[in-house]
Backbone bond lengths (Angstrom), bond angles and torsions (degrees), N, CA, C in turn:
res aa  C-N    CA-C-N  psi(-1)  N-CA   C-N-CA  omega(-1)  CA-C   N-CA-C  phi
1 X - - - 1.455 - - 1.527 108.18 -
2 X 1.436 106.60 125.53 1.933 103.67 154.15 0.889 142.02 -143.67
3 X 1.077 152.09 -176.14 1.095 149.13 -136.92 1.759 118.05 -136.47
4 X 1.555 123.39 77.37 1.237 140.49 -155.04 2.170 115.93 -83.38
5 X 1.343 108.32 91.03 1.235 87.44 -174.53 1.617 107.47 -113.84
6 X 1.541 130.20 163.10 0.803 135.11 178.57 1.216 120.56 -146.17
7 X 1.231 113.82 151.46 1.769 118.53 176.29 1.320 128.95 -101.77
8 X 1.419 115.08 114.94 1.285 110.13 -158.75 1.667 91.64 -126.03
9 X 1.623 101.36 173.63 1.730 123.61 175.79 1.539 106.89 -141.53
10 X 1.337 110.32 139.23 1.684 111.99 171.10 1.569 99.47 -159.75
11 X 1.138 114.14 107.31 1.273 113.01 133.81 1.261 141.25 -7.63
12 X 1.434 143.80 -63.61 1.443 143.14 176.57 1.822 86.42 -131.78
13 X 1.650 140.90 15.07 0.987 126.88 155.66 2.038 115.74 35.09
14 X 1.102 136.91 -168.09 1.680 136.91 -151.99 1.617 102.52 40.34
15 X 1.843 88.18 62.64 1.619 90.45 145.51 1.448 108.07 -162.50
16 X 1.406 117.79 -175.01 1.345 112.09 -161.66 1.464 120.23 -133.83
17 X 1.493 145.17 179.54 1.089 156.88 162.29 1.504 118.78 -121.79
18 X 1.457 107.89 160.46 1.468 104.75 152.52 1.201 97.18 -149.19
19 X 1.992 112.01 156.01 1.045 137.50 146.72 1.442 126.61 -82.32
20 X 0.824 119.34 115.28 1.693 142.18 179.82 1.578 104.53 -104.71
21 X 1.558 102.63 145.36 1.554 106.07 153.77 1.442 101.78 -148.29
22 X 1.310 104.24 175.40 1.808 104.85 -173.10 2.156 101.53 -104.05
23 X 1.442 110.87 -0.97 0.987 74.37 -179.19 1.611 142.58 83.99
24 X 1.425 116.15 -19.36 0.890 139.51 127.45 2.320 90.42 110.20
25 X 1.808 93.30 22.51 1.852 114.31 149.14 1.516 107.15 -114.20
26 X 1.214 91.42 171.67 1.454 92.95 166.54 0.985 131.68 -72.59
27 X 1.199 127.66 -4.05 1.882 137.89 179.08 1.441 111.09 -90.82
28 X 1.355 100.20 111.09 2.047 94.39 -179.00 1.679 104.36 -78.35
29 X 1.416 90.07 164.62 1.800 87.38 -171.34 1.308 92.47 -146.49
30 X 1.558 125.79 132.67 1.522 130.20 -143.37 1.799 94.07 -107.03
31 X 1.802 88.66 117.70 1.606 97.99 173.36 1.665 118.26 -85.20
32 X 1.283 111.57 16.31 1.688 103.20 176.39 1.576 98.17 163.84
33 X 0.916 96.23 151.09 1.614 93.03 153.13 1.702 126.61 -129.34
34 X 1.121 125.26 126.26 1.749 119.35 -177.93 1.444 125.61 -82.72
35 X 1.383 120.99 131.39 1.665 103.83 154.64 1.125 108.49 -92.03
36 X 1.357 107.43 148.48 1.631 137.85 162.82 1.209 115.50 -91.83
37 X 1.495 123.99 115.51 1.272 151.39 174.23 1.327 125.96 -54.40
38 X 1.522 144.11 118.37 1.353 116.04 169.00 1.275 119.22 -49.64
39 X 1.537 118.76 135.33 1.569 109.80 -175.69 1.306 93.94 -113.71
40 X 1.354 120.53 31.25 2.100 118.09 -161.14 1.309 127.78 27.82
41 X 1.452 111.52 36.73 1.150 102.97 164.09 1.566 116.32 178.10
42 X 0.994 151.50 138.62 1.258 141.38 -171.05 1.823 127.82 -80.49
43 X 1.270 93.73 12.85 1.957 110.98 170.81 1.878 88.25 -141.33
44 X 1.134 139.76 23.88 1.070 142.64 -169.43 2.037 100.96 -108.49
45 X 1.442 113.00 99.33 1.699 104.65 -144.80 1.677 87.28 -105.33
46 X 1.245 101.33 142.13 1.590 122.31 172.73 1.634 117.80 -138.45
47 X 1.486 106.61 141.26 1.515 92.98 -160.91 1.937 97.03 -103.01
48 X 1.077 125.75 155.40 1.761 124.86 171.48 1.469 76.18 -150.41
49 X 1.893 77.58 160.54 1.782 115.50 -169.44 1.373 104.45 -159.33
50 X 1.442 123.31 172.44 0.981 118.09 -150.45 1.899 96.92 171.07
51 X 1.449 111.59 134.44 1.210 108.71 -173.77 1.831 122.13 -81.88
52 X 1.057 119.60 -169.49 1.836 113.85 174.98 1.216 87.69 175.70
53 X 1.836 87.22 141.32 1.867 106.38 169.09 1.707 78.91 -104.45
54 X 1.528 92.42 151.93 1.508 120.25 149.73 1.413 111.97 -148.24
55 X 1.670 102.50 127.09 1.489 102.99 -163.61 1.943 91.19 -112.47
56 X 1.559 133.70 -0.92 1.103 129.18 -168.40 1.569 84.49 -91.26
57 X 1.379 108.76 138.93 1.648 113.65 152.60 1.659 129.15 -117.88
58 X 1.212 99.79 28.17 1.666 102.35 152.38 1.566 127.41 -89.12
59 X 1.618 95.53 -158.15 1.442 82.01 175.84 1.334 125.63 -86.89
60 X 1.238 137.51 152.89 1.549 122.80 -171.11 1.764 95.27 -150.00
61 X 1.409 101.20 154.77 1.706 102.96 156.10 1.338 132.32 -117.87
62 X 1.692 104.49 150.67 1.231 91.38 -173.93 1.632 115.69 -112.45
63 X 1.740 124.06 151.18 1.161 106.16 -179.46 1.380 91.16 -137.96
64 X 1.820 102.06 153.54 1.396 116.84 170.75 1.354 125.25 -92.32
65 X 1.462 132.66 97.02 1.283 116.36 -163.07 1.311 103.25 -102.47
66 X 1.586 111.56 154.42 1.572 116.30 -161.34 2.095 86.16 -90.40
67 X 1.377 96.68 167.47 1.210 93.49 -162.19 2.034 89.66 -135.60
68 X 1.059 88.80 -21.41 1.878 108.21 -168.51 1.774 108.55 -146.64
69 X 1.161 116.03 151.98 1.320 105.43 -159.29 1.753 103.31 -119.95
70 X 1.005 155.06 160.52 1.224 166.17 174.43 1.694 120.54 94.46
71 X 1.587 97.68 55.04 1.772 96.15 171.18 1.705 91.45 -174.82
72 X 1.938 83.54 163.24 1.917 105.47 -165.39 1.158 96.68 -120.50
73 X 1.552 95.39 145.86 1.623 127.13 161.79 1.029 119.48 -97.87
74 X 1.969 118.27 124.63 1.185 97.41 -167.74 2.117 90.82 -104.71
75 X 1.136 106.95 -33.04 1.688 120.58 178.60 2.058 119.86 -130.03
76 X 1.039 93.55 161.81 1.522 87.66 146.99 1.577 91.52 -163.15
77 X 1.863 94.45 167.60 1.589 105.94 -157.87 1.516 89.48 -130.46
78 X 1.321 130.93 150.18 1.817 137.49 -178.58 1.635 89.50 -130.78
79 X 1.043 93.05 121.97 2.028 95.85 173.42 1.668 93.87 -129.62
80 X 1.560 136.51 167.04 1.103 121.37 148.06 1.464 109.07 -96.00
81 X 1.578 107.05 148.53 1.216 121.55 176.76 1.439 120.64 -60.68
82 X 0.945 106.73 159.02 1.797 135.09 -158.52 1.460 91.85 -88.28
């Protein structure tokens, strides 16, 4: 289990992301999806998180696909949970 946070900005925010990974096939398979908050402003930084099992332990990738359009990423951080 871990613990996925990221920093995002939106302006009028009600929109969304997802994290995907493949798992270590070629088929990504979506570990969550986030909303993004208006943060009023588009350098205006707010952090969201959100949990994930991953039970594969090879190598795998991960991608963030936008799901809704009008907001920035400035990081995201993977810790395992406590």
């Amino acid at each position: 289990t871990y613990d996925i946070s990221y920093r995002v900005a939106s302006l009028p925010g009600t929109t969304t992301f997802e994290m995907l990974s493949n798992l270590g096939t070629s088929n990504y398979t979506s570990l969550g999806t986030v909303d993004v908050p208006s943060t009023a402003g588009w350098q205006v930084w707010t952090t969201v998180s959100h949990e994930i099992e991953i039970s594969y332990s090879g190598v795998q990738t991960l991608m963030i696909q936008a799901l809704g359009k009008e907001w920035n990423i400035n990081w995201f951080e993977i810790e395992r949970a406590a």
